[in-house]
C-alpha positions in Angstrom: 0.0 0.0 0.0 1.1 3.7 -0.8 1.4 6.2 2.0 1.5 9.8 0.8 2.7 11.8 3.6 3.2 15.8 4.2 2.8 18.5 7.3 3.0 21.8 8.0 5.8 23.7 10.2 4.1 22.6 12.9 4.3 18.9 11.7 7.1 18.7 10.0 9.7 17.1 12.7 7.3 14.8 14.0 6.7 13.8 9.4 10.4 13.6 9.3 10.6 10.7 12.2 7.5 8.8 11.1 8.8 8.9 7.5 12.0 6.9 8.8 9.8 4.6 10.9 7.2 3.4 8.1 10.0 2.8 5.8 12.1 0.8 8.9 8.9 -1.1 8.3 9.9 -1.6 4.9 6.5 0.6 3.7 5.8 2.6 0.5 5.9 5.8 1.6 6.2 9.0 -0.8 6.8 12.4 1.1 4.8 15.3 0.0 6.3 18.0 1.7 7.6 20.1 2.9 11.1 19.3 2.6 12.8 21.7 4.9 11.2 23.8 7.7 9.4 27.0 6.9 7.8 28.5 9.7 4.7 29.9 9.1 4.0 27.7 5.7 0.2 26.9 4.8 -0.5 23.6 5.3 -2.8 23.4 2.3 0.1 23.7 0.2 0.7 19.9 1.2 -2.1 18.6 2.5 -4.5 19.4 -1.0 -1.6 17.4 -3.0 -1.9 14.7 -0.5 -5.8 14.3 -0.6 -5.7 14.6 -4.4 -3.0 11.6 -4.5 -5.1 9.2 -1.9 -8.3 10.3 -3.7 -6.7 9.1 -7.1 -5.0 6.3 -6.2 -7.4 3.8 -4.6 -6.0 1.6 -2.3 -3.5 4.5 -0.4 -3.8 5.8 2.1 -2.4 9.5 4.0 -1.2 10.5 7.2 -1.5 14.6 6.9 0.8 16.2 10.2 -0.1 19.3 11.9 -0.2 21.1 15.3 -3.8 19.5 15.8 -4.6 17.5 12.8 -7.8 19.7 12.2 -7.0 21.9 9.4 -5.6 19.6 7.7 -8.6 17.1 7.7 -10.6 19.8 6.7 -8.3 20.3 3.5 -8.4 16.0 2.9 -12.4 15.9 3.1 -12.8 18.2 0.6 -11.4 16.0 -2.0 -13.9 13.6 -3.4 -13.2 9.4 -2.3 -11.1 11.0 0.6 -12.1 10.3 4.5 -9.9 11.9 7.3 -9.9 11.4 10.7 -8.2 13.2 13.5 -6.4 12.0 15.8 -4.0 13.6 18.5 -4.2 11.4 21.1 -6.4 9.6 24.0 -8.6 6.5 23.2 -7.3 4.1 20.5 -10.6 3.1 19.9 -10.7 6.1 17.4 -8.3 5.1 15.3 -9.9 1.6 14.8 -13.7 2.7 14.6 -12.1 5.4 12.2 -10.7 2.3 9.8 -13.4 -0.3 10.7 -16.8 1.7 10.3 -15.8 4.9 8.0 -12.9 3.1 6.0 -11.0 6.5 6.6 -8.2 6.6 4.2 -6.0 9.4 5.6 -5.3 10.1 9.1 -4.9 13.5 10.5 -2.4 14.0 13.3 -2.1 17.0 15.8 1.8 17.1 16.3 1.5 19.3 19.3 -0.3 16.7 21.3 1.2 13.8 20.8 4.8 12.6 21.6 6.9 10.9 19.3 5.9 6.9 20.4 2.0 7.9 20.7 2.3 8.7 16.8 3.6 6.3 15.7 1.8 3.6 18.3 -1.4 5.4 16.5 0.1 4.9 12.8 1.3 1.4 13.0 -2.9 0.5 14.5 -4.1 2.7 12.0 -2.5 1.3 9.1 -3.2 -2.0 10.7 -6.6 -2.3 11.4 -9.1 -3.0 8.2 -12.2 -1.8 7.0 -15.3 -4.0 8.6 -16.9 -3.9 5.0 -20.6 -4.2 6.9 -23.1 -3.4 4.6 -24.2 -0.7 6.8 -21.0 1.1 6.7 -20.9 0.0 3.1 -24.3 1.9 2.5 -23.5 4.8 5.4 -19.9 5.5 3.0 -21.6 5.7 -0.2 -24.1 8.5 0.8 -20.9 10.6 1.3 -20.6 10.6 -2.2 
């Protein structure tokens, strides 16, 4: 499976580390930016190129970084096919019910709530954990589009 990947400045150290951990993994990961710090950067700069890359190549998947994840999942569910959820911490259980009931296909991250090990305890159970294919999530998905 394809990860697209990409932050903002306020997500871009915590990118950097995951990027050398799904690849320890030996996963297909392609960074979208940004490749060097810029404070004060738009994350939409990244994260649209990233939704538009899950949203065309079905099957990947996203992990968009930022200082809370929101903005950025805003940005991914704009793009048609794409389903971001947020997650910067807490209960696990939303990263699996995220997967198993809404088949999310890019996971939002808030960089300033999460240290190092949470991330990527929350990535490797994301990535992990597959989509129930019930019929009523089935049905409940396809009314998004």
């Amino acid at each position: 499976m394809k990860i697209y990947i990409a932050s903002d400045h306020a997500g871009f150290e915590l990118k950097q580390k995951l990027i050398n951990f799904l690849r320890e993994q030996g996963r297909d990961v392609e960074d979208l930016g940004p490749s060097i710090y810029i404070e004060g950067d738009d994350y939409s700069d990244t994260i649209v190129p990233l939704a538009v890359n899950v949203a065309q190549n079905k099957g990947s998947s996203g992990i968009a970084i930022g200082g809370s994840g929101q903005g950025e999942a805003m940005v991914c569910n704009r793009a048609p096919g794409v389903r971001a959820a947020v997650y910067y911490g807490g209960s696990h259980e939303v990263l699996t019910l995220s997967r198993q009931h809404n088949d999310a296909n890019v996971l939002a991250l808030g960089a300033r709530f999460m240290l190092e090990e949470e991330a990527k305890e929350a990535v490797s159970l994301w990535l992990e954990t597959p989509f129930s294919n019930d019929e009523r999530h089935v049905r409940r998905i396809a009314k998004l589009s």
